[in-house]
C-alpha positions as CSV (number, residue, x, y, z in Angstrom):
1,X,3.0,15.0,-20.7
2,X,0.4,16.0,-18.3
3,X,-1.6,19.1,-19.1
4,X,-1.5,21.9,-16.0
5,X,-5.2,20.9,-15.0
6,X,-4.0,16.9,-15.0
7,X,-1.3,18.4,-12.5
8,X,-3.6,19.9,-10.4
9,X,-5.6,16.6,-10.0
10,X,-2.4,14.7,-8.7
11,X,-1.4,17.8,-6.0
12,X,-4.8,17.4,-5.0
13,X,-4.5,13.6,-4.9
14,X,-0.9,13.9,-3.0
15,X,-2.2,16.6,-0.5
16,X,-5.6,14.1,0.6
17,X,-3.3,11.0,0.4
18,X,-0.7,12.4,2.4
19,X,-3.3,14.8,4.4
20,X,-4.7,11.5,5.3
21,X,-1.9,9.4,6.1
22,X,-0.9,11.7,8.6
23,X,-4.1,11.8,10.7
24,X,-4.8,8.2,11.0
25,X,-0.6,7.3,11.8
26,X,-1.4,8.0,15.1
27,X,-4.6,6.6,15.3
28,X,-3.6,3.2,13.8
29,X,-0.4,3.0,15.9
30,X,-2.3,3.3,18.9
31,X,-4.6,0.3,17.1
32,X,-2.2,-1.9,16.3
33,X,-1.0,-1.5,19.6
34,X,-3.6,-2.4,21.7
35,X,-4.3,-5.4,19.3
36,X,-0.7,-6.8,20.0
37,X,0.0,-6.2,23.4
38,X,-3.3,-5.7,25.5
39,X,-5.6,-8.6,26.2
40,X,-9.2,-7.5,27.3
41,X,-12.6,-8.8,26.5
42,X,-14.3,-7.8,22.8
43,X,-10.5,-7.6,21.6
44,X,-11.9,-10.1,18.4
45,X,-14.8,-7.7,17.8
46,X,-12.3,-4.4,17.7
47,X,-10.0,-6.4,15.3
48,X,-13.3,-7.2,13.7
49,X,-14.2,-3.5,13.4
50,X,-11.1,-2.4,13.0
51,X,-10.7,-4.3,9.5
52,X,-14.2,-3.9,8.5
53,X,-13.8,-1.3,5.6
54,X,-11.8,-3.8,4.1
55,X,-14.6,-6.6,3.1
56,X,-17.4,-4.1,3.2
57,X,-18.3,-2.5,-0.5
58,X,-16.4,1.1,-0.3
59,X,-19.7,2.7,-0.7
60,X,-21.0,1.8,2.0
61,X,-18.7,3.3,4.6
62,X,-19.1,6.6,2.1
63,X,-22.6,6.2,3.2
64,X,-22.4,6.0,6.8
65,X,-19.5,9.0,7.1
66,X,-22.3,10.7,4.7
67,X,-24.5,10.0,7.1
68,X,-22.2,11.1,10.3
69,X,-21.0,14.4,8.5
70,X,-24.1,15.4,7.9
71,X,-25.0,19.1,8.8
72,X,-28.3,16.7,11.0
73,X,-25.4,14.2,11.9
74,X,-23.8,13.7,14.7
75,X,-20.2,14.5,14.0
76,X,-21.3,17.2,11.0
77,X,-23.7,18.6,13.4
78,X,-20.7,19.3,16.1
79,X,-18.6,20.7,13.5
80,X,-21.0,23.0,12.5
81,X,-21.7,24.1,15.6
82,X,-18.7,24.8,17.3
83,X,-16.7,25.1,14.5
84,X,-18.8,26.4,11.5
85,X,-17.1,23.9,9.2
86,X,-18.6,21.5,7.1
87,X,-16.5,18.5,5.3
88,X,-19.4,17.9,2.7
89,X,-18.0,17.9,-0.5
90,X,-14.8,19.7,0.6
91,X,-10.9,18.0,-0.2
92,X,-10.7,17.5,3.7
93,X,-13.8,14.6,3.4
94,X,-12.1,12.9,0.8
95,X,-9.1,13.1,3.2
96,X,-11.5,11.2,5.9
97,X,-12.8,9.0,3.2
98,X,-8.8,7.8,2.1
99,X,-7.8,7.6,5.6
100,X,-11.0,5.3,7.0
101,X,-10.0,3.1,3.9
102,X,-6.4,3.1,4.4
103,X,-6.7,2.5,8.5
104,X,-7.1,-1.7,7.7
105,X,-4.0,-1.9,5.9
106,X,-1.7,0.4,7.7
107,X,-3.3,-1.2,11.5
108,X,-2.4,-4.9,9.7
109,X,1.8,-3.8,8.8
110,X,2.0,-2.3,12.1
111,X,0.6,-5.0,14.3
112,X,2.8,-7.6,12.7
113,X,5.9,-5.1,13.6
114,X,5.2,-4.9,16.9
115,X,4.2,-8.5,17.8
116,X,7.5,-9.4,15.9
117,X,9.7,-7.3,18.1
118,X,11.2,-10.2,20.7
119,X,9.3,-9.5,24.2
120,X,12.4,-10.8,26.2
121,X,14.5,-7.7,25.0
122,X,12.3,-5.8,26.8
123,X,12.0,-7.9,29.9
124,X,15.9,-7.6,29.7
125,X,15.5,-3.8,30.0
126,X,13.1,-3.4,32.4
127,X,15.1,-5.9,34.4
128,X,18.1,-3.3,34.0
129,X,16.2,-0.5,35.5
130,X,14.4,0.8,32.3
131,X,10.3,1.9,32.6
132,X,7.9,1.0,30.6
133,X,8.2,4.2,28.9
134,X,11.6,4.6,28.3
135,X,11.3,0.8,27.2
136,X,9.2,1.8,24.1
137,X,10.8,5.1,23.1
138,X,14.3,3.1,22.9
139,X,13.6,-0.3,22.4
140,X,9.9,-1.1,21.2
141,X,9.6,1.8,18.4
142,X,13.0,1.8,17.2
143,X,12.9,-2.0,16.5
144,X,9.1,-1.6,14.9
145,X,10.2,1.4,13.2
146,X,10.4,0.3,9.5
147,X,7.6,-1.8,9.5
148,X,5.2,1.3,10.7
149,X,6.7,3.7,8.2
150,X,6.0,0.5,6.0
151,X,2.7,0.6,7.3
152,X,2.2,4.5,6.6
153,X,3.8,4.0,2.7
154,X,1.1,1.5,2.1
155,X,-1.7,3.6,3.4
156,X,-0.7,6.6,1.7
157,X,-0.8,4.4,-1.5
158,X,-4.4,3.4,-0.5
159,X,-5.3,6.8,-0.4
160,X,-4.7,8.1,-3.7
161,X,-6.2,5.3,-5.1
162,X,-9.7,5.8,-2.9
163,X,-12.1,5.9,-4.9
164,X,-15.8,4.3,-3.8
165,X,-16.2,5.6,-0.4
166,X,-14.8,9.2,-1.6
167,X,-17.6,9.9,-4.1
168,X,-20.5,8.4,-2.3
169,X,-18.8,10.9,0.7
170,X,-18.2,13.9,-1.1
171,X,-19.0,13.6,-4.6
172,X,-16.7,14.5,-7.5
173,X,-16.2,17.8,-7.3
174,X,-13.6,19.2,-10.1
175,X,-10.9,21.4,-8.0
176,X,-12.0,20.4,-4.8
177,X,-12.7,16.7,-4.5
178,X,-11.7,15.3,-8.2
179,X,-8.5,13.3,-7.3
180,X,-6.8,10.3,-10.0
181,X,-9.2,8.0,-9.8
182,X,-12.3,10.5,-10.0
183,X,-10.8,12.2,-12.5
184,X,-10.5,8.7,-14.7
185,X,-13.5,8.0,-13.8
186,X,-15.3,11.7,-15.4
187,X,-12.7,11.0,-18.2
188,X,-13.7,7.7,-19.3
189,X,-17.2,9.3,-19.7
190,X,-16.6,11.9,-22.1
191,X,-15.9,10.5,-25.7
192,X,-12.9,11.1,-27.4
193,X,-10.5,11.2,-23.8
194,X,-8.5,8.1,-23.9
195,X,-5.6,10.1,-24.2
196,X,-6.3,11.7,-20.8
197,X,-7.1,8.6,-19.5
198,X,-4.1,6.7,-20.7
199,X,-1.9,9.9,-18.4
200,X,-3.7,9.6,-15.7
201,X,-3.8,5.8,-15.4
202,X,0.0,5.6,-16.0
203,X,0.6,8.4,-13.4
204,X,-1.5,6.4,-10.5
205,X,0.1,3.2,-11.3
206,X,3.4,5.0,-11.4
207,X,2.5,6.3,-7.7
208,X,0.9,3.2,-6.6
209,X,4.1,1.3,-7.7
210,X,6.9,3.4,-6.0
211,X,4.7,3.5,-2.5
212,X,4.7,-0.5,-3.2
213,X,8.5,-0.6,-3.6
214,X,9.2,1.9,-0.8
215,X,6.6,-0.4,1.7
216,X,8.6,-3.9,0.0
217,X,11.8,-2.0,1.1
218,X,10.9,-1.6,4.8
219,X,9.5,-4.7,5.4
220,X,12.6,-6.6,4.2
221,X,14.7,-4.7,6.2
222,X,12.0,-5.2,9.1
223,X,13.1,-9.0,7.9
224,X,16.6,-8.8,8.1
225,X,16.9,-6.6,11.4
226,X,15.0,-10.1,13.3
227,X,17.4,-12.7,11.4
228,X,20.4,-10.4,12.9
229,X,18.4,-10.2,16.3
């Protein structure tokens, strides 16, 4: 069993994770998106960009947000001026850190949901009278549905397992910035805490695996729903 401080690392783990997930849905909806329906010049470089924190080394984008949230940077600078907040070492960072990493993978399942929902459904509709708008809140998201909730699922399972770009971000702050992976990573320091290892390994893959099985869901059903259609 986990002890009450092991507990506190995975609430702190769920909250950034799921703190995270939330704030970049919208952002990588609108992403993938743009990517599957717009066509405009530099289109390759966004996608480019877009997917970057995937191939780059983790501590390297923990590097440049470092360098961005700085209180001399230019987004830490802003905060601390109009807002007297600073994310430096702080459980919202690591949220920012989790969600930059998880943006790649959630922009991926999303895109390939929308490019797979069938275009001539929606000329259909518009050629009955529907707008563009009313085209996408009752045809477009309700057919692409599952595979961006499959898209969130995975994301949220990147973001408890962040671990590079978080410490090089906001360091390992017991409490405040320590989720699972930090916290195995402090435990496999000190001799003698296998055993605390061994929990907190088993709880992450536990996590990791039922966000894998819940995404896995989705998608097939994603699957089925064009087979029918």
């Amino acid at each position: 069993m986990l002890t009450a401080a092991e507990w506190g690392i995975v609430a702190l783990s769920l909250k950034v994770g799921g703190v995270a997930m939330a704030a970049v849905l919208p952002i990588a909806f609108a992403l993938a998106w743009v990517l599957a329906r717009v066509r405009f010049p530099g289109k390759l470089l966004l996608d480019a960009v877009v997917h970057l924190p995937l191939v780059v080394p983790p501590v390297v984008t923990g590097w440049v947000l470092l360098l961005a949230f700085a209180p001399a940077g230019p987004l830490g600078g802003w905060l601390e001026r109009w807002f007297g907040v600073s994310v430096l070492f702080r459980w919202t960072g690591a949220a920012i850190a989790a969600g930059i990493m998880a943006l790649p993978l959630m922009v991926r399942a999303m895109r390939l949901s929308i490019e797979a929902v069938d275009r001539r459904l929606e000329s259909a509709a518009r050629t009955l009278g529907a707008g563009p708008t009313r085209v996408f809140w009752t045809l477009t998201l309700p057919l692409s549905l599952p595979g961006v909730l499959a898209g969130a699922v995975l994301g949220f399972a990147r973001s408890i397992g962040e671990f590079g770009a978080t410490i090089t971000f906001v360091s390992n702050v017991p409490g405040e910035t320590q989720t699972l992976p930090l916290a195995i990573y402090s435990a496999l320091q000190q001799p003698g805490a296998e055993a605390t290892v061994w929990r907190l390994s088993a709880m992450s893959v536990g996590l990791s695996l039922i966000a894998l099985l819940v995404s896995e869901l989705l998608t097939r059903r994603v699957r089925r729903g064009l087979h029918v259609l």
